[in-house]
C-alpha positions in Angstrom: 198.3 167.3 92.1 195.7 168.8 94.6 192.9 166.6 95.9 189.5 167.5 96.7 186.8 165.7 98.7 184.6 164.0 96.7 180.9 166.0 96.8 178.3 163.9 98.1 175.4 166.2 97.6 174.5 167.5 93.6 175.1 171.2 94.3 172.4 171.7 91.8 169.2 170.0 93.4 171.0 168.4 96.3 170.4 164.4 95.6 172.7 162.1 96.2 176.3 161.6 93.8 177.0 158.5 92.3 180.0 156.9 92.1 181.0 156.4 88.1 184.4 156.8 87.4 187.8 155.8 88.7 191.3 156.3 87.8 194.5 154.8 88.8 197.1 157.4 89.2 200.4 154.6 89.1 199.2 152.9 85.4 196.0 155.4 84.4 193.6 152.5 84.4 189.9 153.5 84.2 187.0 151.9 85.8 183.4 152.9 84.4 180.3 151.4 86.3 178.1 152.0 89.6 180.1 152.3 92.6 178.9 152.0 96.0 179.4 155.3 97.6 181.6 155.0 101.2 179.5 155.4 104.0 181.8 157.7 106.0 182.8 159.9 103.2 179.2 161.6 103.3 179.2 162.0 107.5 179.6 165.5 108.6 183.2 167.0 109.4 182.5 166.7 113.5 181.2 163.4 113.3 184.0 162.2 111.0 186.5 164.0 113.5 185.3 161.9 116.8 184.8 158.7 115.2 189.1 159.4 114.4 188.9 160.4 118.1 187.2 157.7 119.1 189.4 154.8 117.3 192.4 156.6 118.5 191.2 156.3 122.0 190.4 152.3 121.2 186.7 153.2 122.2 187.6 153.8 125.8 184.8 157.1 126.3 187.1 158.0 129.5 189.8 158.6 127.2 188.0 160.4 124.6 186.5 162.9 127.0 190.3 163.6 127.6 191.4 164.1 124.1 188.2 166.5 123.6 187.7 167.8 126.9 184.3 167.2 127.3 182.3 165.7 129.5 180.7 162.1 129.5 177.2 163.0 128.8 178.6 165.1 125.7 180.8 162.2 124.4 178.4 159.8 124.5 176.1 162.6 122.6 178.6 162.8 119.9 178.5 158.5 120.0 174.9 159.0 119.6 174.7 161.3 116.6 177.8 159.9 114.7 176.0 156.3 114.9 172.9 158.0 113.9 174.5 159.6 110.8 175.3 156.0 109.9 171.6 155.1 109.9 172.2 152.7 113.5 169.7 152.8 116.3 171.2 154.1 119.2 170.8 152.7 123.0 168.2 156.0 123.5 166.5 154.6 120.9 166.3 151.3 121.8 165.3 152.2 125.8 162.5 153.7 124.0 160.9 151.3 122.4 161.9 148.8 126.0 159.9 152.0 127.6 157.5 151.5 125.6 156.6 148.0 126.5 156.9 148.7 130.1 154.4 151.5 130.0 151.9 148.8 129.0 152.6 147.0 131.1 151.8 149.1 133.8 148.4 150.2 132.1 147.8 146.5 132.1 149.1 146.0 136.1 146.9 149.3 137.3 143.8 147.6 135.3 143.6 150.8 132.8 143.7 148.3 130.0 142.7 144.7 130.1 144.7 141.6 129.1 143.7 141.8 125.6 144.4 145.1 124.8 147.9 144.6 126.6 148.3 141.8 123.9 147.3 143.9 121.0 149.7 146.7 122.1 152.5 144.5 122.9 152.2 143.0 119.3 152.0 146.1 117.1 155.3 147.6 119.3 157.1 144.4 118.6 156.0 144.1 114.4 156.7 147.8 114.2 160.8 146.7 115.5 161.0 144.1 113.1 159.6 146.5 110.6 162.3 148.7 111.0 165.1 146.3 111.4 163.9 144.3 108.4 163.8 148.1 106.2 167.6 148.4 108.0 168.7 144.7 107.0 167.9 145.6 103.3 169.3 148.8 103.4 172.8 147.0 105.0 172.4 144.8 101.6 171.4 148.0 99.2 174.7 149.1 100.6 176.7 145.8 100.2 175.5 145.3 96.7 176.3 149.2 95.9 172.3 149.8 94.7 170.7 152.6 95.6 167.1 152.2 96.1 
């Protein structure tokens, strides 16, 4: 018997599948509920095919730019957009935000801003992260659960 990928997409409006049904082929038991879709099954084909890569090559990047020849730069690309697919912040994302706190810094060191407005600045960067790591901690346990919010 032939087996086909499992669509993640409704090819009618394009919202996500859910996970309903499962067989067993062995003893043709049936499950019937709300399954929690697998994370890497809905990943697109080149990002599934260098995280294989990747394993393969125990994580060693050297090794993986041999097995794809490519360069560093372009493997660490491919890192970037495969952990991105999986909803993680990547390291350009997180020197952005360290970037961020060092430019006001600056304003505040070159006397284009004053302490307090340093403060204020420094504040909002730092409750806007723990916004978005609090939203990714309860979409880690929306996944864990199997719920889809």
């Amino acid at each position: 018997m032939q087996r086909y990928p499992a669509p993640t997409a409704c090819p009618v409006c394009g919202a996500q599948m859910r996970v309903t049904h499962l067989k067993c082929d062995r003893c043709q038991t049936e499950l019937t509920g709300n399954f929690a879709p697998c994370r890497f099954c809905a990943l697109p084909e080149k990002d599934l095919r260098f995280i294989e890569t990747f394993l393969r090559c125990r994580g060693s990047i050297k090794d993986v730019e041999r097995a794809l020849g490519v360069s560093y730069p372009t493997v660490r690309n491919m890192l970037d957009s495969a952990l991105r697919a999986l909803g993680y912040e990547t390291g350009t994302e997180a020197g952005r935000e360290e970037g961020d706190r060092r430019q006001v810094l600056e304003l505040l060191n070159r006397g284009e801003i004053d302490a307090r407005e340093a403060v204020a600045r420094l504040k909002a960067l730092r409750e806007k992260g723990e916004e978005s790591d609090e939203r990714r901690k309860k979409e880690d346990s929306a996944d864990a659960l199997g719920r889809q919010d």
